[in-house]
BALO-97320 format. One line per field, with one value per residue: residue number from 1; x, y, z of N, C-alpha, C in turn. Coordinates in steps of 0.05 Angstrom, whole numbers, plus 5000, padded with zeros to 4 digits. Layout:
i = NUM  ...
n_x = X  ...
n_y = Y  ...
n_z = Z  ...
ca_x = X  ...
ca_y = Y  ...
ca_z = Z  ...
c_x = X  ...
c_y = Y  ...
c_z = Z  ...
REM end
This chain:
i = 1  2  3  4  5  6  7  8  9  10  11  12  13  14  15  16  17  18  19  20  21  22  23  24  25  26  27  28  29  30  31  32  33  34  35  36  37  38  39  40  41  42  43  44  45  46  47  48  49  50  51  52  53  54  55  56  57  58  59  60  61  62  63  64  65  66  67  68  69  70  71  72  73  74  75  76  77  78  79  80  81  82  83  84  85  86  87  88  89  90  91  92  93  94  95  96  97  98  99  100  101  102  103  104  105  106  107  108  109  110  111  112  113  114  115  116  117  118  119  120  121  122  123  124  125  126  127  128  129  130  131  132  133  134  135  136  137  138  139  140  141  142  143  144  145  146  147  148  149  150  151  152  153  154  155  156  157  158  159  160  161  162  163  164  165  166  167  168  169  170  171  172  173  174  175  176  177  178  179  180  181  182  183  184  185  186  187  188  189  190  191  192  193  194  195  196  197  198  199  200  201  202  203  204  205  206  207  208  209  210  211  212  213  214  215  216  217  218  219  220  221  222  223  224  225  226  227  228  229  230  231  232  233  234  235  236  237  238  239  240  241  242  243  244  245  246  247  248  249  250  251  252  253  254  255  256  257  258  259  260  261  262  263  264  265  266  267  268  269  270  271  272  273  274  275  276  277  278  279  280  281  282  283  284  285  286  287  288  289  290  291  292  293  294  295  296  297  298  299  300  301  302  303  304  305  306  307  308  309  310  311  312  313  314  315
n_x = 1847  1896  1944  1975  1927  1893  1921  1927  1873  1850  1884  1879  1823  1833  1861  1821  1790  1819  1833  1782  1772  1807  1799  1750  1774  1805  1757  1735  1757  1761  1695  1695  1726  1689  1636  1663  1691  1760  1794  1789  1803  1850  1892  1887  1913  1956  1942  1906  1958  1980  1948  1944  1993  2037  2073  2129  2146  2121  2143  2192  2195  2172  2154  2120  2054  2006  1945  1951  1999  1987  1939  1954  1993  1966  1923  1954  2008  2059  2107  2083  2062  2013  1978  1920  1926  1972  1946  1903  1936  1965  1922  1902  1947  1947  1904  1903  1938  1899  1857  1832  1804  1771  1709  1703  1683  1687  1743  1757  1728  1764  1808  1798  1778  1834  1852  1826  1838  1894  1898  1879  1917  1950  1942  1959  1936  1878  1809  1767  1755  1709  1688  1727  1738  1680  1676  1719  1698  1651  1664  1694  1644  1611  1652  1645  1599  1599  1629  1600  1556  1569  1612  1618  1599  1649  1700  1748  1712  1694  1752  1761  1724  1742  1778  1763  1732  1757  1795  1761  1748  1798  1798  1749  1747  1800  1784  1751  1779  1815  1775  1760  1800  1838  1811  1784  1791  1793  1769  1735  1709  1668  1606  1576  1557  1590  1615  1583  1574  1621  1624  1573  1606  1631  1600  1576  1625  1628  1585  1544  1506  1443  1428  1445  1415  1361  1363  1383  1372  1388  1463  1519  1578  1586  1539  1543  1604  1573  1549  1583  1616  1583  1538  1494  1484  1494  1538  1587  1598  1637  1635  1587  1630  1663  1641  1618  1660  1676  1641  1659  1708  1699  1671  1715  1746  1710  1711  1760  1802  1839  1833  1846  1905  1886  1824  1813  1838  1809  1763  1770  1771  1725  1703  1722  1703  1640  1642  1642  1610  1583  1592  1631  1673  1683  1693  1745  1766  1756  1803  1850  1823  1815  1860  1874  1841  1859  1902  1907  1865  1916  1935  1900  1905  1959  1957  1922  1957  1994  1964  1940  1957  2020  2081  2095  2140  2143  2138
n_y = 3167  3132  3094  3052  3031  3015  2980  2944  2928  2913  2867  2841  2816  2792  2749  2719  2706  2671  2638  2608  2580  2550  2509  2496  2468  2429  2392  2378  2336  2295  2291  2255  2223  2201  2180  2145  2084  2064  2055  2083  2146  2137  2150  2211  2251  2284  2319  2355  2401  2411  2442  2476  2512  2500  2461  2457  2464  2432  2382  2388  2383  2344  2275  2236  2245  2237  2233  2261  2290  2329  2343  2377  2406  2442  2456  2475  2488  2531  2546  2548  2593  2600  2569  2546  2570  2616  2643  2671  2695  2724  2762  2775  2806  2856  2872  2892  2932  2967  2989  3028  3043  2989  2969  2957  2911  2886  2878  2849  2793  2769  2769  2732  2687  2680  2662  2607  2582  2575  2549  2504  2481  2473  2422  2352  2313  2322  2312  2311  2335  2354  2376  2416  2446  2467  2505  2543  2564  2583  2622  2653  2670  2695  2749  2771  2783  2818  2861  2878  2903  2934  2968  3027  3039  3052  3074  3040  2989  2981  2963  2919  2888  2878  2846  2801  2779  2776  2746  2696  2679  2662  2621  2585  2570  2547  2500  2482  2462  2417  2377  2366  2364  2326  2289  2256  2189  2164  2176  2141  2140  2184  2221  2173  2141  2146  2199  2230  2236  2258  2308  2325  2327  2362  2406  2421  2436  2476  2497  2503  2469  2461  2507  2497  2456  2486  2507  2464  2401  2344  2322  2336  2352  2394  2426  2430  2461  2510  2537  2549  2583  2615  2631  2678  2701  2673  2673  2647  2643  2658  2690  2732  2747  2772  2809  2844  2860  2894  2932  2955  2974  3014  3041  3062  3089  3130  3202  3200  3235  3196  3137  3083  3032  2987  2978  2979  2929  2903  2910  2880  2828  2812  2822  2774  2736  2739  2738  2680  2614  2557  2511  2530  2540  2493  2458  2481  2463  2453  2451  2496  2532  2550  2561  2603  2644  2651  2667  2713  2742  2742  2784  2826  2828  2853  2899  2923  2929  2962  3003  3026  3024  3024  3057  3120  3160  3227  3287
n_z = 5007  5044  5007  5040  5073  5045  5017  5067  5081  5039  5033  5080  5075  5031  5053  5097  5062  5034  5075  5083  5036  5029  5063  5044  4996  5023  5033  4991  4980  5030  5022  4989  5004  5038  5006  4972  4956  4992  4950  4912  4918  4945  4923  4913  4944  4926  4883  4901  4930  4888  4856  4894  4881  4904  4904  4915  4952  4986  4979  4985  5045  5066  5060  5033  5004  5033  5073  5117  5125  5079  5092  5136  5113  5091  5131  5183  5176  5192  5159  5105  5074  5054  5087  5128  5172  5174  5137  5160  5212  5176  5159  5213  5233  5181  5201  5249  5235  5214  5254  5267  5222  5204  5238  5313  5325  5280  5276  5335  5323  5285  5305  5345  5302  5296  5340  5350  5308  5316  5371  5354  5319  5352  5373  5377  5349  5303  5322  5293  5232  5194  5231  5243  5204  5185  5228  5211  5163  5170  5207  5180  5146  5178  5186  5139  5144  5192  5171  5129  5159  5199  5183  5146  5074  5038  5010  5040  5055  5003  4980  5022  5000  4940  4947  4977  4934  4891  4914  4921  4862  4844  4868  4864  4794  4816  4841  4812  4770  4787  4798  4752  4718  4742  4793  4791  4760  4719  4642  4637  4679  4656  4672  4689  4751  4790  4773  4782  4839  4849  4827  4852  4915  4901  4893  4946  4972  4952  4980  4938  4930  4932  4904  4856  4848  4835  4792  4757  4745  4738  4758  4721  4692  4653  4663  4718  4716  4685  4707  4758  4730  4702  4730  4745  4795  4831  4889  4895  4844  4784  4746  4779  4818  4785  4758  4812  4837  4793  4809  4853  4843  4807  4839  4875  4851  4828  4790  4782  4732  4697  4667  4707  4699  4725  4729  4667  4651  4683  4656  4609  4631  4640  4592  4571  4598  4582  4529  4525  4525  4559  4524  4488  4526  4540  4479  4476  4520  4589  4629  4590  4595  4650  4667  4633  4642  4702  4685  4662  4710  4740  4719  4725  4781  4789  4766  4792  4846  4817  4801  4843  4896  4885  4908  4880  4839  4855  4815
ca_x = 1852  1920  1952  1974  1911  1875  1926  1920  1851  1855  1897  1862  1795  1842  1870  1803  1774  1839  1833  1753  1774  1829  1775  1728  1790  1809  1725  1722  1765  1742  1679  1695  1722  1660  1628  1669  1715  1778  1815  1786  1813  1874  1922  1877  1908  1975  1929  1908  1981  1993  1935  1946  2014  2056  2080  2153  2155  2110  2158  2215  2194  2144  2163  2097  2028  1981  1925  1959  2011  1972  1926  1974  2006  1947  1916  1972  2041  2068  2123  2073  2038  1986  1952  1894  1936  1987  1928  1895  1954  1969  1898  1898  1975  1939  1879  1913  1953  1877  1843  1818  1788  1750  1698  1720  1668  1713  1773  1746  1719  1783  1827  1780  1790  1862  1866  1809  1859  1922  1893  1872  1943  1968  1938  1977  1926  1846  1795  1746  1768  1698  1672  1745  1723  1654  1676  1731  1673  1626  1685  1700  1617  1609  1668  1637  1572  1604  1637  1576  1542  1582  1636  1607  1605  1659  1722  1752  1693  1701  1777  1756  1697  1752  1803  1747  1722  1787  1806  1744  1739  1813  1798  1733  1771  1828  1770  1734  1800  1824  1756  1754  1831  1854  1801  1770  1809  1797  1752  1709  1688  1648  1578  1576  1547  1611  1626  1562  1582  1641  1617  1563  1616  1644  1582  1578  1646  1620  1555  1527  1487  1417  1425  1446  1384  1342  1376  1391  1357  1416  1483  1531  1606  1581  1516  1561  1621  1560  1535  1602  1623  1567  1511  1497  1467  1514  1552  1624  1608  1655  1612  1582  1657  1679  1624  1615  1690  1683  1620  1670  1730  1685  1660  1734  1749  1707  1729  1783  1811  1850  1821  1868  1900  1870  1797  1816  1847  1787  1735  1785  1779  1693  1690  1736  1683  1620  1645  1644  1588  1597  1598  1656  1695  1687  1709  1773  1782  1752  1837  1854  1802  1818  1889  1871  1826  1874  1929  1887  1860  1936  1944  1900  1923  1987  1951  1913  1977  2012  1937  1929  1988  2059  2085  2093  2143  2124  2153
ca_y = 3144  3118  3062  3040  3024  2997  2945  2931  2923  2877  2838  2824  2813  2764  2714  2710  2686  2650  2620  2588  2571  2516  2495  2487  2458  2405  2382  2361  2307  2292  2290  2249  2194  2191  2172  2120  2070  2083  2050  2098  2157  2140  2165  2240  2280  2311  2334  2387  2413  2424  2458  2499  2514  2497  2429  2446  2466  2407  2361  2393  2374  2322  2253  2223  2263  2217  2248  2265  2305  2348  2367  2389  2422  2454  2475  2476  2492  2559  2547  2550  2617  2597  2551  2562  2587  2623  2667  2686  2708  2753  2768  2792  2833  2869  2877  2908  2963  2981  2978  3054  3036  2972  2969  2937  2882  2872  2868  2828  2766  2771  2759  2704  2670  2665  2643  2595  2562  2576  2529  2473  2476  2458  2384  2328  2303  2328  2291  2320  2347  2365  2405  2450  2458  2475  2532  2562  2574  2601  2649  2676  2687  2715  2769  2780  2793  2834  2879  2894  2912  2950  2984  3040  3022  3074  3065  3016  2974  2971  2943  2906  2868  2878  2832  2777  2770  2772  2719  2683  2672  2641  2589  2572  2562  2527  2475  2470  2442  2404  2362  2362  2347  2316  2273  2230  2160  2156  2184  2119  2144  2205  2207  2155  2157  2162  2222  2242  2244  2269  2338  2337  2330  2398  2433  2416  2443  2506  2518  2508  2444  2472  2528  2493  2440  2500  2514  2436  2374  2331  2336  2336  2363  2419  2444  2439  2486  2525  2549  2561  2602  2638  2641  2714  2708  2662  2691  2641  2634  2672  2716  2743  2757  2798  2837  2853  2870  2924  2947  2962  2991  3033  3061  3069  3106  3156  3219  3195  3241  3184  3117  3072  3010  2963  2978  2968  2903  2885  2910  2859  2800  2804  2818  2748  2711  2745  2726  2651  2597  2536  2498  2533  2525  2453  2448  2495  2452  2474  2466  2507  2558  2551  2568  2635  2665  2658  2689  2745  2749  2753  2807  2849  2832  2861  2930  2927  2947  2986  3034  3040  3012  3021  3084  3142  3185  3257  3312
ca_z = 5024  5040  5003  5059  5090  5020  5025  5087  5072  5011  5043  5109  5065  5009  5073  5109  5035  5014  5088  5084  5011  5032  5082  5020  4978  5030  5037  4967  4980  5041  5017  4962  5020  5054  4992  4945  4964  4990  4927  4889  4921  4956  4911  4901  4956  4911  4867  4918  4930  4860  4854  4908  4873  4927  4905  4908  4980  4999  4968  5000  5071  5060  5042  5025  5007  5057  5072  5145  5108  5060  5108  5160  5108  5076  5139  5195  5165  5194  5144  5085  5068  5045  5103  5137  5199  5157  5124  5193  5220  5164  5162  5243  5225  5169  5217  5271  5226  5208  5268  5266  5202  5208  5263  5327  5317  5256  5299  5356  5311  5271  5334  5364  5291  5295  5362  5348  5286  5333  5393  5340  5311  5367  5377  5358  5325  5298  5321  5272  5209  5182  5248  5249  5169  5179  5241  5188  5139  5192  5218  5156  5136  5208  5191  5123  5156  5211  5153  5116  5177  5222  5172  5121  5047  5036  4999  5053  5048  4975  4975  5027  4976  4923  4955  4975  4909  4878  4914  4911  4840  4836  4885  4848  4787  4822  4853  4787  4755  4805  4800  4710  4705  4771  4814  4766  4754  4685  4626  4626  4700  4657  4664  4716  4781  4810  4770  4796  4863  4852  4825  4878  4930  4889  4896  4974  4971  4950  4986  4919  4925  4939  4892  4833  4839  4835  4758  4741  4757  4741  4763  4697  4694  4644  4677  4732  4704  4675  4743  4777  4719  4691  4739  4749  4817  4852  4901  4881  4816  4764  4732  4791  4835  4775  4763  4842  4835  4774  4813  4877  4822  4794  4856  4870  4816  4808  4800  4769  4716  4676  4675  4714  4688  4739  4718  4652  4657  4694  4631  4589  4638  4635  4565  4561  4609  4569  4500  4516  4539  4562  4503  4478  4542  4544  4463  4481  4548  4616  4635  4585  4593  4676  4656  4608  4658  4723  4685  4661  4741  4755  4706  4744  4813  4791  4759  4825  4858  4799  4810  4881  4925  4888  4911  4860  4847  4848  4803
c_x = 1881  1930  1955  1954  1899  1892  1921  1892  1848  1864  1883  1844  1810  1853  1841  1802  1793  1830  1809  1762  1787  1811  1769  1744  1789  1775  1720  1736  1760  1709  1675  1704  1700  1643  1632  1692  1734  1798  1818  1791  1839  1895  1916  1884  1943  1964  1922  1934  1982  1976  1927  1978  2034  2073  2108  2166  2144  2133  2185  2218  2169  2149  2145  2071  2006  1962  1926  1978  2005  1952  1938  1986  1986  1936  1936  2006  2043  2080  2107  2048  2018  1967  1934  1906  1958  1970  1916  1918  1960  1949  1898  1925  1960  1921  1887  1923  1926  1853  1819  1807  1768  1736  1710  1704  1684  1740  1773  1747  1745  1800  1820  1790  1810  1863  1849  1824  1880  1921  1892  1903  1960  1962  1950  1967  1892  1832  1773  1744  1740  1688  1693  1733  1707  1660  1695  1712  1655  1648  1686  1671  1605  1625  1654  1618  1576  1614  1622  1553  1544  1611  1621  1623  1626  1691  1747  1745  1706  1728  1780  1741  1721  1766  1792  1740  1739  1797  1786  1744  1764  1810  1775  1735  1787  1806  1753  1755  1810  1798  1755  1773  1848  1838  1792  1784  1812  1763  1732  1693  1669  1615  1576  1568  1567  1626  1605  1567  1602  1639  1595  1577  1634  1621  1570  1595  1643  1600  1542  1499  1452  1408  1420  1421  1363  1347  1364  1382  1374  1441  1513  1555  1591  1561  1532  1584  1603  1549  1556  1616  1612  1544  1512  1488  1479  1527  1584  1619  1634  1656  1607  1605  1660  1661  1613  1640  1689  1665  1650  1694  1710  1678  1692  1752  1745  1714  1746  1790  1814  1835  1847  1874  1889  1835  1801  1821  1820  1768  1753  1775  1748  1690  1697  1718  1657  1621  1633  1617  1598  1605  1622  1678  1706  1702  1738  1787  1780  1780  1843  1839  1806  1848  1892  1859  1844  1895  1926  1880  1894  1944  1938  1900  1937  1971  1931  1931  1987  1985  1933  1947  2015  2056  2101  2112  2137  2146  2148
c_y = 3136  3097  3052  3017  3008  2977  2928  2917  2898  2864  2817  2802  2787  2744  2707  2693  2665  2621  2597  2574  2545  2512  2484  2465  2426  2380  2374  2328  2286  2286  2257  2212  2179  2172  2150  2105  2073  2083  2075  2127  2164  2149  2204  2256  2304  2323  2367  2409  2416  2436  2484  2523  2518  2463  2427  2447  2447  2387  2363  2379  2359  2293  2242  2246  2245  2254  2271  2292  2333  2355  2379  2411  2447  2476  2490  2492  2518  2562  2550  2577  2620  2582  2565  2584  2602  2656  2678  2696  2730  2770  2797  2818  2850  2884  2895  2929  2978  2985  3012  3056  3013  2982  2946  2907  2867  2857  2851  2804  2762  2759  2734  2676  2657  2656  2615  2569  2552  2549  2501  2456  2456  2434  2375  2323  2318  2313  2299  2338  2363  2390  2427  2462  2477  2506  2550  2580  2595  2623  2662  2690  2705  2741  2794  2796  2821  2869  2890  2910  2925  2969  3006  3034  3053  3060  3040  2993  2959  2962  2927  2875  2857  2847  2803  2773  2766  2747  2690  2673  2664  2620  2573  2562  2544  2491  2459  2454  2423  2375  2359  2353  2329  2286  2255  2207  2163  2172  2172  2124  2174  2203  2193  2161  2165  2191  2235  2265  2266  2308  2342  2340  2368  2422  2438  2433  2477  2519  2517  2498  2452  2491  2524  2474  2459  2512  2492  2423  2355  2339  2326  2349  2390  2427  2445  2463  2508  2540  2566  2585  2625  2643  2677  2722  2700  2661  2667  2633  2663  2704  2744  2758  2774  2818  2855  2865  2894  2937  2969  2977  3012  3057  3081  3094  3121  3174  3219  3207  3222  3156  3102  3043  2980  2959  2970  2940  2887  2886  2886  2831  2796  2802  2787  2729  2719  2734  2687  2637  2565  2514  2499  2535  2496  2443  2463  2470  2465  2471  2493  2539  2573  2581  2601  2645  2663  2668  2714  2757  2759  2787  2829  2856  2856  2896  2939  2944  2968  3014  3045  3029  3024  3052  3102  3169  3213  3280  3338
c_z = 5021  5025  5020  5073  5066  5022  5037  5084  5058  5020  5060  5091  5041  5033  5079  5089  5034  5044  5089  5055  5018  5047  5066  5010  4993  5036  5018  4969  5005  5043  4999  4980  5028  5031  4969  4966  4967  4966  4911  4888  4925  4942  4902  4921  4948  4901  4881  4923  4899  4843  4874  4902  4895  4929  4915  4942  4992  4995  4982  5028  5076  5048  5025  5026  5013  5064  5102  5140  5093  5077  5130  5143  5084  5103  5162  5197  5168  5166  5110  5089  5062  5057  5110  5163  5190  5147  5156  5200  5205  5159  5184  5237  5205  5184  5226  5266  5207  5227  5265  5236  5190  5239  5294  5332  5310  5268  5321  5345  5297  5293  5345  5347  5294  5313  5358  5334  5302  5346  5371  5325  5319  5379  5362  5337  5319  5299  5301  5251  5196  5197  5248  5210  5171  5202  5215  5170  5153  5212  5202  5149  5163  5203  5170  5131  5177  5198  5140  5133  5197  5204  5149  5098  5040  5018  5008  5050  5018  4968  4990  5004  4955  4919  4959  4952  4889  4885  4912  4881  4833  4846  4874  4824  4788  4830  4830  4769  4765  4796  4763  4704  4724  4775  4807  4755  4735  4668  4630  4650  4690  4653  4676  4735  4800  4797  4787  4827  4874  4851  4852  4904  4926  4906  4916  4989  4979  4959  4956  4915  4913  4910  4851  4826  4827  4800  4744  4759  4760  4746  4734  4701  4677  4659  4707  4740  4697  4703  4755  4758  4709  4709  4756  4776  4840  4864  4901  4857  4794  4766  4756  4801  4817  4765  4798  4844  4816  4787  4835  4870  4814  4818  4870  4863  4808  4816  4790  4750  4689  4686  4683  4708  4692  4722  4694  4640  4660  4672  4617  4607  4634  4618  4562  4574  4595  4545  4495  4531  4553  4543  4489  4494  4538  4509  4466  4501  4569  4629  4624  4590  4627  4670  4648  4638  4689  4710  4674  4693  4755  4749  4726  4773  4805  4791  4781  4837  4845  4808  4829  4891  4920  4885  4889  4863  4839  4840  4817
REM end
């Protein structure tokens, strides 16, 4: 298979995700309005930019982070790579230089998205912030759906999966810290019903809600973290993304003469989420622990490309 095209691939398959993800990202706080007073948010929407690590370009051309602001520039902002309309676009460009390799389902719904974002862009203003949310989400699981069902599971496929689940499991991560070190006023709100809320507004966030009652009866910051990171079944928790990810390297791979250093990387980053429980996150510091495992995840971005993308020269 071409590099070429596996990029292309991964890529398309990491904006869609990255794009429903800021959907997800901007819904916790959102969420989190609907539900408490506004005192008690109004100052929680930097937190999102500097967890989306984009604080310095927000700040650049952004006087104030109002809630008008940060979501314009979360989902809106050509000028930021990482919006929702930002990722679709590079999404559909990746698309398009693979079109004889996805199905044209694939390519159809993909196109519809972006124009779908494009048109909303262009209002002054949104009259309904949760319904363009809730289509993002249901565009992207529609594409998902369209990909598993109309593309063969073939090496495509699989850096397709690669690229969603890759990016999946930083944004889950990025949303679980955001909510343990960010959103929370103060310590003395732990345990509280308004922490309460607050994580259930998380796990809303995530499509979790439902899933995690069916584990835990209460809703707690650790049995909380314990779900999104270890549950083995849960299609954004941790656990699951990176083992669905070595399943889709492996298949990759074989054949392979030498073992390549991506896969490797990747056996290093599971053994590092197998070793631990939640108990011993939480005395390390679910930050710190956030922290370790996205810069391990970057590691093997990178040996992602060094294995299959960066071009090679040949003796």
């Amino acid at each position: 298979m071409l590099s070429r095209v596996a990029d292309s691939v991964y890529w398309m398959s990491r904006y869609i995700e990255r794009a429903e993800n800021v959907a997800r990202f901007v819904q916790v706080n959102l969420n989190l309005i609907l539900d408490n007073p506004i005192e008690v948010v109004e100052h929680q929407w930097m937190p999102l930019i500097y967890a989306s690590g984009d604080a310095k370009d927000f700040e650049e051309r952004y006087s104030v982070a109002s809630e008008e602001n940060v979501v314009r520039f979360l989902t809106f902002d050509s000028k930021n790579p990482n919006s929702i309309l930002s990722c679709l676009s590079s999404a559909r460009e990746n698309g398009r230089t693979v079109r004889d390799t996805i199905s044209s389902e694939m390519w159809e719904h993909l196109n519809d998205f972006y124009l779908m974002v494009s048109k909303e862009s262009r209002k002054k203003k949104i009259d309904d912030l949760q319904s363009f949310f809730a289509n993002v989400k249901n565009a992207s699981h529609l594409f998902v759906g369209l990909s598993d069902t109309t593309m063969s599971h073939g090496e495509a496929w699989h850096f397709g999966r690669l690229g969603r689940l890759f990016e999946r499991a930083d944004k889950t991560t990025r949303m679980l810290d955001v909510k343990y070190f960010i959103l929370l006023p103060g310590t003395e709100y732990v345990d509280t019903p308004l922490d309460e809320v607050v994580w259930g507004a998380l796990l809303k966030s995530v499509s979790a809600f439902e899933m995690y009652r069916k584990v835990f009866q209460r809703i707690t910051y650790k049995n909380v973290a314990s779900f999104l990171l270890f549950d083995e079944t849960f299609p954004r928790s941790i656990m699951y993304c990176i083992k669905k990810t070595e399943d889709s390297m492996r298949f990759i791979t074989k054949g392979m003469t030498e073992k390549p250093v991506a896969l490797a990387e990747l056996e290093k980053l599971k053994i590092f989420i197998s070793d631990v429980d939640i108990e011993k996150v939480t005395q390390g510091g679910l930050h710190e622990f956030v922290d370790t495992f996205q810069f391990n995840l970057n590691v093997v971005g990178e040996s992602i490309y060094k294995s299959f993308i960066e071009a090679k020269e040949i003796y």
